[in-house]
Biopython code that builds the backbone (N, CA, C, O; Angstrom):
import numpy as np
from Bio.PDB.StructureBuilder import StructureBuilder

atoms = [
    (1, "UNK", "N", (0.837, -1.185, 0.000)),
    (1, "UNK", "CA", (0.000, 0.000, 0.000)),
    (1, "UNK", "C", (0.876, 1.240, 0.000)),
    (1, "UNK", "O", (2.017, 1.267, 0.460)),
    (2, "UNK", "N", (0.159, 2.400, -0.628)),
    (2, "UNK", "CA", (1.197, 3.191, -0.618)),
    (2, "UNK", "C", (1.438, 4.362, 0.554)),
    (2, "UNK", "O", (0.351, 4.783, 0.948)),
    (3, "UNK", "N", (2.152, 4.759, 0.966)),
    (3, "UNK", "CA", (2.608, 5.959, 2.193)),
    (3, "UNK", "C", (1.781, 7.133, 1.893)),
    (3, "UNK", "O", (2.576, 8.063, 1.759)),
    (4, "UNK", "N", (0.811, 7.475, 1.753)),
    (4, "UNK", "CA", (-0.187, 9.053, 1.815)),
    (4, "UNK", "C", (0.273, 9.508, 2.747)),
    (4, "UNK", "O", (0.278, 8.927, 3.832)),
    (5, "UNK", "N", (0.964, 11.105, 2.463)),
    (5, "UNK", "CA", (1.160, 12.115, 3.217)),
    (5, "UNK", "C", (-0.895, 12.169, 3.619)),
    (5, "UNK", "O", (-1.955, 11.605, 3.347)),
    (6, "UNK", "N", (-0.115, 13.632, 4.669)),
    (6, "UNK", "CA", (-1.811, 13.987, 5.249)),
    (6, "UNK", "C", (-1.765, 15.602, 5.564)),
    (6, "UNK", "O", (-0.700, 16.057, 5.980)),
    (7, "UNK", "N", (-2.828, 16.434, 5.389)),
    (7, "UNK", "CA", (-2.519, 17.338, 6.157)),
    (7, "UNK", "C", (-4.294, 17.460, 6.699)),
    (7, "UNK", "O", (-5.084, 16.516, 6.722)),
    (8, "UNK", "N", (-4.541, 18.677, 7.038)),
    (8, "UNK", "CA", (-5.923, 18.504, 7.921)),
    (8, "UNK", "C", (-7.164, 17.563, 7.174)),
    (8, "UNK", "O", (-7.702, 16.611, 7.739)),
    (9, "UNK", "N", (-7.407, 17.904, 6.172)),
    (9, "UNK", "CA", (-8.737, 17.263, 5.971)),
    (9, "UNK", "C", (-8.411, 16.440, 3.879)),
    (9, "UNK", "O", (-9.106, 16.105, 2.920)),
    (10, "UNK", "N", (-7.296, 16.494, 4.160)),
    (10, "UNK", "CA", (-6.994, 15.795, 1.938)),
    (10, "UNK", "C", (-5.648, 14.523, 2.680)),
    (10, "UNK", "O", (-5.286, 14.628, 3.852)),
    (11, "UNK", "N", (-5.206, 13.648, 1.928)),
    (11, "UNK", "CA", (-4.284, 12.849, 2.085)),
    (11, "UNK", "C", (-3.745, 12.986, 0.726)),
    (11, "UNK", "O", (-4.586, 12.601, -0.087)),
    (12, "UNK", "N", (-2.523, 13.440, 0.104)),
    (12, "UNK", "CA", (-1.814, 13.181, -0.700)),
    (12, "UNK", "C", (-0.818, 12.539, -1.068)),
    (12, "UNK", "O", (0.016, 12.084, -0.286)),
    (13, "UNK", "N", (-0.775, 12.406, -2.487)),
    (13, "UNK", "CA", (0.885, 11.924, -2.721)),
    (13, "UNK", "C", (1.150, 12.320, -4.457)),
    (13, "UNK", "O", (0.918, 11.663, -5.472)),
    (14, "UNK", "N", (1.842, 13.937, -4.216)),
    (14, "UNK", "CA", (1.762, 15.144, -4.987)),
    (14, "UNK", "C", (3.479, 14.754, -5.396)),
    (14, "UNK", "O", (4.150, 15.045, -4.405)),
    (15, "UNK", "N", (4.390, 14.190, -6.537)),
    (15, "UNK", "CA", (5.396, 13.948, -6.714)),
    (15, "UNK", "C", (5.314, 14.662, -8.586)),
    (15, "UNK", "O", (4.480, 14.476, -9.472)),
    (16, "UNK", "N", (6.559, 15.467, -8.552)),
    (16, "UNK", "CA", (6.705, 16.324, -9.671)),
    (16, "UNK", "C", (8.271, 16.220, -10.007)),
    (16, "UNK", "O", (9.233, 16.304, -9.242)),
    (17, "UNK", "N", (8.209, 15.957, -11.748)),
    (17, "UNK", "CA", (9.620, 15.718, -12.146)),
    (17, "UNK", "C", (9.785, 17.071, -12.646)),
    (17, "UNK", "O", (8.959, 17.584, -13.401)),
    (18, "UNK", "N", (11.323, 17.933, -12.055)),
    (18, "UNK", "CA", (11.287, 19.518, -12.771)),
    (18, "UNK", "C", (13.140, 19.343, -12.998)),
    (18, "UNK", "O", (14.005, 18.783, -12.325)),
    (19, "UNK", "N", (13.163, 20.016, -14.102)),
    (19, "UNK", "CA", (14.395, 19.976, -14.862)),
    (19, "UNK", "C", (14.812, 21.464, -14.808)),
    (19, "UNK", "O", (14.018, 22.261, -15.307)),
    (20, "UNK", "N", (15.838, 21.894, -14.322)),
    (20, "UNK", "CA", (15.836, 23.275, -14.174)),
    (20, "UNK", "C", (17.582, 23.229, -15.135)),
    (20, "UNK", "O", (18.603, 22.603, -14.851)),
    (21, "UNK", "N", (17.230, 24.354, -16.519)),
    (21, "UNK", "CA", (18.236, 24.254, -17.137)),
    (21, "UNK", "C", (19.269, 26.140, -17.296)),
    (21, "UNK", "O", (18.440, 27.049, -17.305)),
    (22, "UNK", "N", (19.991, 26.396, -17.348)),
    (22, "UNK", "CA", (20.374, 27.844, -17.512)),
    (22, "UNK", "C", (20.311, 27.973, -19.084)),
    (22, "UNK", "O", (20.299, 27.134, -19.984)),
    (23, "UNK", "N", (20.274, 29.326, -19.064)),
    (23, "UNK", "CA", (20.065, 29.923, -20.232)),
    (23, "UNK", "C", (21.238, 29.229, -21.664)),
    (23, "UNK", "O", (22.450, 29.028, -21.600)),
    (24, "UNK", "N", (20.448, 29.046, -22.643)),
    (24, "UNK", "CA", (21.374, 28.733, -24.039)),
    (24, "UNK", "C", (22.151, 27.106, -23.375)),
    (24, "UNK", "O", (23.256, 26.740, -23.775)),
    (25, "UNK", "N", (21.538, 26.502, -22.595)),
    (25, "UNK", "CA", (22.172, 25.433, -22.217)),
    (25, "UNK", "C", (23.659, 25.368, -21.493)),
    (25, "UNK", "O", (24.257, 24.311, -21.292)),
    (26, "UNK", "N", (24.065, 26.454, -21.197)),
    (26, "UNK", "CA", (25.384, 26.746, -20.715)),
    (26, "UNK", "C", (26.223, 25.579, -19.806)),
    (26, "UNK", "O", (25.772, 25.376, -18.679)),
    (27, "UNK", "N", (27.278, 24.890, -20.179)),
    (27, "UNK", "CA", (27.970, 23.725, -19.197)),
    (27, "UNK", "C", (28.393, 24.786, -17.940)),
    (27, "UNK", "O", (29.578, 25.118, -17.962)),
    (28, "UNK", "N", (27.642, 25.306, -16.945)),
    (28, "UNK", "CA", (28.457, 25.657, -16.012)),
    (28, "UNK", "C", (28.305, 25.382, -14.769)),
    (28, "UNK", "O", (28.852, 26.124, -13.953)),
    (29, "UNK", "N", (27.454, 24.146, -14.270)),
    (29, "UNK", "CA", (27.203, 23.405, -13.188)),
    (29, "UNK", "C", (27.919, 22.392, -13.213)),
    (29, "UNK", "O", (27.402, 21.292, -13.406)),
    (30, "UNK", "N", (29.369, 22.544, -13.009)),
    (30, "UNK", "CA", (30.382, 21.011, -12.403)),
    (30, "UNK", "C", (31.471, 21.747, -11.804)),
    (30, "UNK", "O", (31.667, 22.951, -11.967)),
    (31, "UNK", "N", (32.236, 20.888, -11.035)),
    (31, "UNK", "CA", (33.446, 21.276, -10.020)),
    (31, "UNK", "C", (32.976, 21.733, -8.410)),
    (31, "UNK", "O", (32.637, 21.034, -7.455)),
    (32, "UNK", "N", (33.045, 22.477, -8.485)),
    (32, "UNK", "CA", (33.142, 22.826, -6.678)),
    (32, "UNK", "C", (31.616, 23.544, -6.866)),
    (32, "UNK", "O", (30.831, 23.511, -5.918)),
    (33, "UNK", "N", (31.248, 24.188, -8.134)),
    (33, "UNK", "CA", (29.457, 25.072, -8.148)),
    (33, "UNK", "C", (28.567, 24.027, -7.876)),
    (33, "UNK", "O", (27.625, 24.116, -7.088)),
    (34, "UNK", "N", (29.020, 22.532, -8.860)),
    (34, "UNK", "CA", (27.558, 21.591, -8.387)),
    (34, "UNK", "C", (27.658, 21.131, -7.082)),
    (34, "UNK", "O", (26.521, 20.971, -6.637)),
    (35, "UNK", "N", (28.430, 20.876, -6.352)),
    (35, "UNK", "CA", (28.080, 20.686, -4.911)),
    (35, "UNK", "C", (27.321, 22.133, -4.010)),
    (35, "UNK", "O", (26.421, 22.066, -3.172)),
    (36, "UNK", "N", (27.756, 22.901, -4.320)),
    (36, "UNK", "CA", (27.216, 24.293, -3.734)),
    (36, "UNK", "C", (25.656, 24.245, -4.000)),
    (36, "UNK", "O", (24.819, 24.423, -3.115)),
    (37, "UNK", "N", (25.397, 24.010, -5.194)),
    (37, "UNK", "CA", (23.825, 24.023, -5.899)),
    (37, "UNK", "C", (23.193, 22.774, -5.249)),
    (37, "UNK", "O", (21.982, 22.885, -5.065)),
    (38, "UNK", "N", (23.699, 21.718, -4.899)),
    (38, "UNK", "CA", (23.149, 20.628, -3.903)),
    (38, "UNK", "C", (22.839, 20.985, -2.781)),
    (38, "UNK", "O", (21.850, 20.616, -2.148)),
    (39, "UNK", "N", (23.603, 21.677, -2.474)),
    (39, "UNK", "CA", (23.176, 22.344, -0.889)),
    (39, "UNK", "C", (22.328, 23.220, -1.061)),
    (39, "UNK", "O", (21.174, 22.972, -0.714)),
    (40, "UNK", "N", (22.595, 24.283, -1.548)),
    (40, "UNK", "CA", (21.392, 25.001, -1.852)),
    (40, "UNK", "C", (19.895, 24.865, -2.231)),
    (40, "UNK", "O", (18.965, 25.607, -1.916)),
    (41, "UNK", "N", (19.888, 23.624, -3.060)),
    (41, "UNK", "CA", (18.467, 23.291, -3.257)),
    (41, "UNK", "C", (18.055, 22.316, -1.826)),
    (41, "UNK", "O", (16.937, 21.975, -1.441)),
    (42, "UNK", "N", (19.087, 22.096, -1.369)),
    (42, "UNK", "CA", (18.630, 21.379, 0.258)),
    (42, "UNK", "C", (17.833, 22.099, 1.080)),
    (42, "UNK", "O", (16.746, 21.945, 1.636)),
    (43, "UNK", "N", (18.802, 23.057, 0.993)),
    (43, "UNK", "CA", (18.293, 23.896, 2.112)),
    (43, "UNK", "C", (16.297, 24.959, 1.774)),
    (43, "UNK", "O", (15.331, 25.359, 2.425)),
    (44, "UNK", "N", (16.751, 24.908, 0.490)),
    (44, "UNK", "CA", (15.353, 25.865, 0.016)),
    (44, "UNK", "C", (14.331, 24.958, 0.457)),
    (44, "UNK", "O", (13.403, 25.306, 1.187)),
    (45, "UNK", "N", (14.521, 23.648, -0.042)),
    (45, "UNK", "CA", (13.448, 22.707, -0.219)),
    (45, "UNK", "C", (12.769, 22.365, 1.600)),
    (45, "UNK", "O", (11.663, 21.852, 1.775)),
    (46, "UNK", "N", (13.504, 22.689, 2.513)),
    (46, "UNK", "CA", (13.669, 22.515, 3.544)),
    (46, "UNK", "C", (12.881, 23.735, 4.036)),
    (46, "UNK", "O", (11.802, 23.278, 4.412)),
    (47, "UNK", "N", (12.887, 24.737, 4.173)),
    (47, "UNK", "CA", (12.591, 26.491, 4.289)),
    (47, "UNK", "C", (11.295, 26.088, 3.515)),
    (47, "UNK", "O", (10.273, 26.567, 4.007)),
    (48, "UNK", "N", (11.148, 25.435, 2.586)),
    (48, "UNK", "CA", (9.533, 25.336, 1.782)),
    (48, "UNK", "C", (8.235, 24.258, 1.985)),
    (48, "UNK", "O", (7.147, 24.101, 1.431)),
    (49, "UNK", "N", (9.062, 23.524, 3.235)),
    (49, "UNK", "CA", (8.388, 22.288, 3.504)),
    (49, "UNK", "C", (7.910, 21.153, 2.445)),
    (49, "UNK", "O", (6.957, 20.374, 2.462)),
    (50, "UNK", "N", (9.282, 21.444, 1.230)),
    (50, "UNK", "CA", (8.570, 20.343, -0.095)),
    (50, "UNK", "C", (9.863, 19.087, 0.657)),
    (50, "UNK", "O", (10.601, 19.295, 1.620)),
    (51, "UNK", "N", (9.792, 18.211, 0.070)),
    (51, "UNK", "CA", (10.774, 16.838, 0.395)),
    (51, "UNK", "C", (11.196, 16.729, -1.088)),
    (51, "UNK", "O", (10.515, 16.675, -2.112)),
    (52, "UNK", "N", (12.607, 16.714, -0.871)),
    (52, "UNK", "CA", (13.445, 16.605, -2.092)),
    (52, "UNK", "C", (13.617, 14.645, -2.383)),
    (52, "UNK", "O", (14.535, 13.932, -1.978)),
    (53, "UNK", "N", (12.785, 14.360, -2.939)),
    (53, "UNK", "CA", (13.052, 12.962, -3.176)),
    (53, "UNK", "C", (14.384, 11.933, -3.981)),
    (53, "UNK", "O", (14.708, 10.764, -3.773)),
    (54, "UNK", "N", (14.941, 12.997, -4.978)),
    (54, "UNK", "CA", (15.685, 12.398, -5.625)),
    (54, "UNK", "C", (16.401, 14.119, -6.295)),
    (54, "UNK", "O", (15.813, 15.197, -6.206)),
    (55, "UNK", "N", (17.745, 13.889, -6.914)),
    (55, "UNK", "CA", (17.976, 14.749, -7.531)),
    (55, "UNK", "C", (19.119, 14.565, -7.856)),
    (55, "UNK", "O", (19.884, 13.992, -7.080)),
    (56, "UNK", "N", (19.684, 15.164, -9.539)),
    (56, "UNK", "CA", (20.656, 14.738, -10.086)),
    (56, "UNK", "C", (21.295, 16.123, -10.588)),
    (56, "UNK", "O", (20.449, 16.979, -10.848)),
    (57, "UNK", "N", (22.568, 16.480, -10.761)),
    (57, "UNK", "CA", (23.087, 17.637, -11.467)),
    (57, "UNK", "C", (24.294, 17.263, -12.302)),
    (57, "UNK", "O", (25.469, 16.970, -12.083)),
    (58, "UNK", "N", (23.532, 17.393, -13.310)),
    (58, "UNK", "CA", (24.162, 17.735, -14.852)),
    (58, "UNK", "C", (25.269, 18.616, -15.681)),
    (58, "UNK", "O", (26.140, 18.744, -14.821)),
    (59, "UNK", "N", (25.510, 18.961, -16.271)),
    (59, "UNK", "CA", (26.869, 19.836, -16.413)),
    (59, "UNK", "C", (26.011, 20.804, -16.842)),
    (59, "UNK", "O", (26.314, 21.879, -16.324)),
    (60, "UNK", "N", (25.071, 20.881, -17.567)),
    (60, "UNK", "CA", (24.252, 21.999, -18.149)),
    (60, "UNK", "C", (22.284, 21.661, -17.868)),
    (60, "UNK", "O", (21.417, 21.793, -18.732)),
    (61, "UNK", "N", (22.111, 21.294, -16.659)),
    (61, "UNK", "CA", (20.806, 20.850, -16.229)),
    (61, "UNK", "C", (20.988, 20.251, -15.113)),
    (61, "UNK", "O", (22.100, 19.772, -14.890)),
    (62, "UNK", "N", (19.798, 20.119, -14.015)),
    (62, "UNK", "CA", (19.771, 19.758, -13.015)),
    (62, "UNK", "C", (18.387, 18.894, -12.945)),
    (62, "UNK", "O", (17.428, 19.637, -13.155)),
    (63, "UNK", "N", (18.114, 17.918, -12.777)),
    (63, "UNK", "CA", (16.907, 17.158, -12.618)),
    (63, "UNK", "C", (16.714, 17.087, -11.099)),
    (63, "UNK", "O", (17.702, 16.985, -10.372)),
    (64, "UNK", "N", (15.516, 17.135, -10.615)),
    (64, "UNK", "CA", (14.455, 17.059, -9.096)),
    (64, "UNK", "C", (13.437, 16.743, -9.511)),
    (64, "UNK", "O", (12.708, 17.181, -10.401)),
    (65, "UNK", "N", (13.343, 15.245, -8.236)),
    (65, "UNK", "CA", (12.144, 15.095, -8.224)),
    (65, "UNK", "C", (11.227, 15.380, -7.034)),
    (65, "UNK", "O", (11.716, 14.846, -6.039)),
    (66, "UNK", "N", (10.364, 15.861, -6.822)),
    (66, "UNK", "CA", (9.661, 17.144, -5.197)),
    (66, "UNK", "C", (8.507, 16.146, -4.905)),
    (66, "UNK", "O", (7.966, 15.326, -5.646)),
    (67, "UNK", "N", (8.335, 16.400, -3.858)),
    (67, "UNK", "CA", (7.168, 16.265, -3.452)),
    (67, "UNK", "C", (6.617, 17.404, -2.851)),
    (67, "UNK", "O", (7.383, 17.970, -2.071)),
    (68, "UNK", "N", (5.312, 17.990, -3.016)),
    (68, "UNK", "CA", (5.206, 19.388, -2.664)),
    (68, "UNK", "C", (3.856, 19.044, -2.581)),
    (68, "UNK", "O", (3.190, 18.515, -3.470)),
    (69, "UNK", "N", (3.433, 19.422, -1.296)),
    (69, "UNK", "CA", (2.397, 19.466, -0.785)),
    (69, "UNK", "C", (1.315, 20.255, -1.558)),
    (69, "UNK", "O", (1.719, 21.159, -2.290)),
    (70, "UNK", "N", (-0.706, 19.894, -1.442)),
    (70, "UNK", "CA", (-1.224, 20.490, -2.514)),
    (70, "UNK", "C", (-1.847, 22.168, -2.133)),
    (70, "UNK", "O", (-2.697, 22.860, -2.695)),
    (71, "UNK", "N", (-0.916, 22.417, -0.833)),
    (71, "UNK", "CA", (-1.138, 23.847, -0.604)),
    (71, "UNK", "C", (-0.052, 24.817, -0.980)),
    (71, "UNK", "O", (0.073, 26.002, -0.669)),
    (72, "UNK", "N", (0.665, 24.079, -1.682)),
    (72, "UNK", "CA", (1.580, 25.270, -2.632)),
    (72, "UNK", "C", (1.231, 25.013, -4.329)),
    (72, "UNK", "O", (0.705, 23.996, -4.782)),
    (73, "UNK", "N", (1.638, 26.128, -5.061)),
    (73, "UNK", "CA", (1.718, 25.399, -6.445)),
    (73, "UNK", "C", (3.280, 25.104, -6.632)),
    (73, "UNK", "O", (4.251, 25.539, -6.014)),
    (74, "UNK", "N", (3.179, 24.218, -7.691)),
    (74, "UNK", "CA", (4.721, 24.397, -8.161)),
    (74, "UNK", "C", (5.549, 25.483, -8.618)),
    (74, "UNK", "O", (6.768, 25.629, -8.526)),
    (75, "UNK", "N", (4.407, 26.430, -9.274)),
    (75, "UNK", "CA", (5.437, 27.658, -10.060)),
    (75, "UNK", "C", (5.954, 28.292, -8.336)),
    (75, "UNK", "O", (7.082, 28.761, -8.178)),
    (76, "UNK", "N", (5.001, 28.207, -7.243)),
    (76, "UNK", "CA", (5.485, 28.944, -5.990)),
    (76, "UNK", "C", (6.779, 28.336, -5.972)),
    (76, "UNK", "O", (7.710, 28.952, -6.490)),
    (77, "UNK", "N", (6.970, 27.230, -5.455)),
    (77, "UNK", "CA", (7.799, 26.312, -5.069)),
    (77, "UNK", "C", (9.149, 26.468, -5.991)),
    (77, "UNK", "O", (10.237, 26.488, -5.416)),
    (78, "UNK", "N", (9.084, 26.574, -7.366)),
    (78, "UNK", "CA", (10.302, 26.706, -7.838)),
    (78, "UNK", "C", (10.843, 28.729, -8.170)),
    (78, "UNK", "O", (11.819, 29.173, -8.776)),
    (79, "UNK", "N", (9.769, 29.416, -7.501)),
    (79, "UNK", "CA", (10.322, 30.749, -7.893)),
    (79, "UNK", "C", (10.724, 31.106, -6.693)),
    (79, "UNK", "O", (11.272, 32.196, -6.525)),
]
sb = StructureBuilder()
sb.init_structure("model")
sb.init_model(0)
sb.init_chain("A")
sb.init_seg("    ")
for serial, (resi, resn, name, xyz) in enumerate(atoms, 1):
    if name == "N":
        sb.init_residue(resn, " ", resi, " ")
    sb.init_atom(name, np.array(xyz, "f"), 0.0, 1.0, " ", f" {name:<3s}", serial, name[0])
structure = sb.get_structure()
């Protein structure tokens, strides 16, 4: 059976794949920046009450997968 989050009166299980890429595809997420950007999306995701389930960083893209509760939207969550 599966794990349903809960909050007062809905039970969810709200999981979103988001690819966050920089402009013109630019390689400039590797070396000592992609660990920095790991932490950083730690910590936001944390401050936003979403659960970072999985996440990968790319040389020119970053893949997350969120779980974000259905009292935020996503555009909130990633701006």
């Amino acid at each position: 059976m599966r794990e349903w989050q809960s909050l007062a009166h809905v039970k969810w299980e709200c999981k979103y794949h988001v690819v966050i890429v920089p402009k013109y595809r630019k390689k400039v997420l590797y070396g000592r920046l992609r660990g920095e950007v790991g932490k950083i999306i730690r910590q936001l995701c944390r401050q936003k009450e979403v659960e970072l389930i999985e996440g990968h960083a790319m040389p020119d893209h970053i893949h997350l997968v969120l779980s974000i509760p259905p009292k935020y939207s996503v555009s909130m969550v990633i701006g």
